[in-house]
N, C-alpha and C positions, 0 to 999 in steps of 0.2 A: 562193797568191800572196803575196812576202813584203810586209808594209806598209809604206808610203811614211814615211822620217823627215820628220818633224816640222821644218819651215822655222825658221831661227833669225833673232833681230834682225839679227843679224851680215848675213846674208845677203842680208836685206831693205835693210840701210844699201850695200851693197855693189852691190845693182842698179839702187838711186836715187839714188848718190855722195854721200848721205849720212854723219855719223857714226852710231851706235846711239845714239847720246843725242837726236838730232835728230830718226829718227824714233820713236823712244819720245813723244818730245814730240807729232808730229806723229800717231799713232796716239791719243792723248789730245786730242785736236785741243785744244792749248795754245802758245804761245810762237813758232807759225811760221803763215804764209800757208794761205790756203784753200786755194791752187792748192796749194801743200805736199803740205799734208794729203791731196788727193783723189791727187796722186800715188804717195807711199807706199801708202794703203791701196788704192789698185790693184795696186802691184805688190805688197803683203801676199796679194793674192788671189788674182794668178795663181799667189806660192810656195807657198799652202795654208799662209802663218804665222798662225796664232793664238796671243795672248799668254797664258799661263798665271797665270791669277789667283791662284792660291796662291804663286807663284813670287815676284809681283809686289807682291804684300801682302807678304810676309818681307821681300823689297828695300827698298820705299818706305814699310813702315810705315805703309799706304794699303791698304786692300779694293775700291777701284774702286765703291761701293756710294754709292748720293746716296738717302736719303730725301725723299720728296713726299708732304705735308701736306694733304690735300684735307679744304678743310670741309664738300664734301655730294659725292657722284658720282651721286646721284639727279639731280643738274645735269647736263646733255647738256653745255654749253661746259667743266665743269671736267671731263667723260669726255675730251672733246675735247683739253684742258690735260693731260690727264694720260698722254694718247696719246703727244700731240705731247713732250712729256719724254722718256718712256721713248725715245721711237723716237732722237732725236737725243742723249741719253747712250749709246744702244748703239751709232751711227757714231761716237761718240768714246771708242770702247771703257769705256766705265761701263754701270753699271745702278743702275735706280731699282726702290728699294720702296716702291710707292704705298701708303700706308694714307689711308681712311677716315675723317672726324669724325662723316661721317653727323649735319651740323647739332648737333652735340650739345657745347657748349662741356667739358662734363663731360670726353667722351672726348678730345675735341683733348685736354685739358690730360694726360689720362690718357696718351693714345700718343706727343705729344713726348717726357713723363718718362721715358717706356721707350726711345725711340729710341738704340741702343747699336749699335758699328761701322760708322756710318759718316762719309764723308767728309766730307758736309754733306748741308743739309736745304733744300728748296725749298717754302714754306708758302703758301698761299692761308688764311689764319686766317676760323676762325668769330665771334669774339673777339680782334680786336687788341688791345684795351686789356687782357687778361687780364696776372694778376700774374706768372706764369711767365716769361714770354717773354727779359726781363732778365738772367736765369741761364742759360737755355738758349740764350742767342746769346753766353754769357762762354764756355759748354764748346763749341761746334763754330760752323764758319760756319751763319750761318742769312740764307737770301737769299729776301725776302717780296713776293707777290705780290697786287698790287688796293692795300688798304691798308696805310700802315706799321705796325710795333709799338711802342706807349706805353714809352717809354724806353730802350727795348731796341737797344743797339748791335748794328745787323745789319750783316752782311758788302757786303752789297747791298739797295737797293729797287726794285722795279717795280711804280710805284704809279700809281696811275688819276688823270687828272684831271676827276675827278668833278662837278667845280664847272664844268667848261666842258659838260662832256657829260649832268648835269640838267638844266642853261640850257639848253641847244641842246633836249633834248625836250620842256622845259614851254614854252619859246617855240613851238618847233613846233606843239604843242598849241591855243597861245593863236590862233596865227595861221590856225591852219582853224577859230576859231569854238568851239573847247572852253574849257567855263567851269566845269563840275562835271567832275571826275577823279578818280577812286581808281586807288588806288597800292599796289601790292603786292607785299610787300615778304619774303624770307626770312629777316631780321632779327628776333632774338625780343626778350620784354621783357628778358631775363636780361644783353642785350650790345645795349645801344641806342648803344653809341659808332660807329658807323659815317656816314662823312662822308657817303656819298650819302644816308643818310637823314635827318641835319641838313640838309641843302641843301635836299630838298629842300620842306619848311617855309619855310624862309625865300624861296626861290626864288619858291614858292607865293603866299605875300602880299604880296612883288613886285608879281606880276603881276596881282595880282587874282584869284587861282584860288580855287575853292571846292573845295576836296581833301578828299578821305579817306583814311586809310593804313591796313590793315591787314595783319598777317602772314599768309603764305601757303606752304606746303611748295612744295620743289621737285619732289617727285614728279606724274607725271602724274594717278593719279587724284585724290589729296587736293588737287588747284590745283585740279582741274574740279567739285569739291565745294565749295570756297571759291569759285572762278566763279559758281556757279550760282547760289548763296542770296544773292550780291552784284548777280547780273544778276538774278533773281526779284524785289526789293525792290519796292514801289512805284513811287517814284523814283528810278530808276536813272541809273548816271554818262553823260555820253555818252562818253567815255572811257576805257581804263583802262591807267595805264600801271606798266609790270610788269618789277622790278628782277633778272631773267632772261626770258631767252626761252624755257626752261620753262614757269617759270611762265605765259606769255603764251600755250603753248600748248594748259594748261589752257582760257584763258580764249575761246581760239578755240572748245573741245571744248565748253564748257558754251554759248557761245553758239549752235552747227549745235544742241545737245541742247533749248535751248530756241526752238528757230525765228528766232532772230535772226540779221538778215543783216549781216556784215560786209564793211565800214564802215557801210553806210545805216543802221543801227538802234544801232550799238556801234561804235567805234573800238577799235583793240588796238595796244601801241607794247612792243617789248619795249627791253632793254639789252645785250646782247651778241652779237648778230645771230652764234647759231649757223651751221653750214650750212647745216643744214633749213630756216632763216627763208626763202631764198631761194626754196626749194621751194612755201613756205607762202603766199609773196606780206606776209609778214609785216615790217613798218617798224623800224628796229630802232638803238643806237647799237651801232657796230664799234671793236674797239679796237686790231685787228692783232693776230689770234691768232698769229699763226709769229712774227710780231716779238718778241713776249712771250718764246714759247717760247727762240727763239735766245738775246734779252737772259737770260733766268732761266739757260739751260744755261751761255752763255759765264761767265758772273758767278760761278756757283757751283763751276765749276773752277777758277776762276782762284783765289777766296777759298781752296778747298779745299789749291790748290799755293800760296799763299803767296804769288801776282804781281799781288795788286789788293788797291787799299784801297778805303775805304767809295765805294760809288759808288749814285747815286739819277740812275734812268730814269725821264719823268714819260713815259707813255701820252697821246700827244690821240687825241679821238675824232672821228668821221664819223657822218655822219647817213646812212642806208641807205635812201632813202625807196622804197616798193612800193604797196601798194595796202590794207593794214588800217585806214591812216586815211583817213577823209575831211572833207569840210568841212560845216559846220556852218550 
């Protein structure tokens, strides 16, 4: 059976009275309407056109490729973060190569230096304040996620407001009755510039809290081993709130492992109210994961094509309230 030719832009512009320049645009979901865009790439579907990425890199001196910066994917939200990227670059005909920091400011700094071909980069940093950052936002767009980078002209920011969304959990806190809190954080000594963990010090003696901070992996067993000799202590927190929801779910693990009942014996508050928080009954701040997602995709195409300038998205947060806290 002979094989079916290969559908051409032409062809596709011809069935949506488009020109080819329009839905190229639209096929990169750039420069025209969503309704646009969802119409070409339907009828892209029915003709069986697929854009030819070698073709298309020779043309536009572009690879179609975005790099994504993840500082730990031991972290469920930034698996989730990183999902959600790939998936919505490839309806805008792009692809992303997620690499790994795996918590580890060394390798961030090691894997941005190597980052070569592509069109931009989408970073969640382990280390914003690192000295790199500076240079590597002079050679390609670089558009940062959570917090910004110390001096570093980026193409875009999608940053957290962290300052509303501490306050909103340690008030929370205070208001059922908690006074002693530990707080755990995936923050190491080596990169202490991170705002949510200045805040949340100062927040603290605000309000009267009697905190404790210490660092905590974001993998599940080593959180439920930092849980454990933390709930083990003598005087334990009534409290603990925990700068992922990983981490929190450690802390759920270690408290069923030591017979504590949550809330009535421990409270548990995480920060980025995964999906599974919902499942878990677990309290949490939200920040609008797909909003993220959308703002970081639209931003780093458009820096990558040349049609946006510096632009800064501030994140508010919501309080997710369930049932791991209670009152005191």
């Amino acid at each position: 059976m002979p094989q079916r030719k290969r559908a051409t832009i032409r062809e596709v512009a011809k069935a949506t009275g488009l020109s080819p320049a329009a839905v190229s645009y639209a096929l990169r979901g750039m420069q025209v309407s969503e309704e646009t865009q969802r119409r070409v790439r339907r009828a892209a579907a029915e003709l069986g056109y697929e854009a030819d990425p070698i073709a298309r890199a020779l043309a536009s001196g572009k690879t179609g490729m975005i790099g994504v910066l993840c500082s730990s994917l031991e972290d469920l939200w930034q698996q989730s973060l990183a999902v959600g990227i790939g998936r919505t670059l490839r309806e805008k005909d792009h692809y992303a190569l997620i690499l790994d920091a795996a918590g580890d400011p060394d390798r961030e700094s090691t894997l941005a230096r190597q980052l070569r071909g592509v069109d931009g980069l989408i970073v969640q940093p382990v280390d914003p304040a690192a000295a790199f950052w500076p240079a590597l936002a002079e050679s390609l767009p670089v558009v940062v996620i959570g917090d910004a980078l110390k001096d570093a002209r980026t193409a875009a920011e999608v940053v957290f407001d962290n300052h509303s969304g501490v306050t909103m959990a340690l008030e929370y806190l205070r208001a059922m009755g908690h006074h002693r809190v530990a707080v755990l954080t995936p923050t190491q000594a080596s990169t202490p510039d991170r705002p949510a963990d200045r805040l949340v010090n100062d927040e603290a003696q605000r309000l009267g809290l009697d905190i404790e901070v210490l660092t905590c992996p974001q993998g599940l067993a080593p959180a439920t081993e930092v849980a454990r000799s933390l709930l083990s202590a003598a005087v334990r927190p009534s409290a603990v709130f925990c700068f992922s929801d990983s981490i929190a779910y450690g802390v759920l693990m270690a408290a069923s492992s030591l017979d504590l009942n949550v809330p009535r014996d421990v409270s548990v508050m995480g920060y980025d109210d995964h999906p599974m928080s919902e499942l878990l009954g677990l309290t949490s701040v939200n920040w609008n994961l797909d909003g993220i997602v959308q703002a970081a995709v639209r931003l780093v195409l458009g820096a990558a094509d040349g049609t946006i300038r510096r632009r800064r998205i501030t994140q508010e947060p919501f309080l997710r309230d369930r049932t791991s806290v209670g009152a005191v």
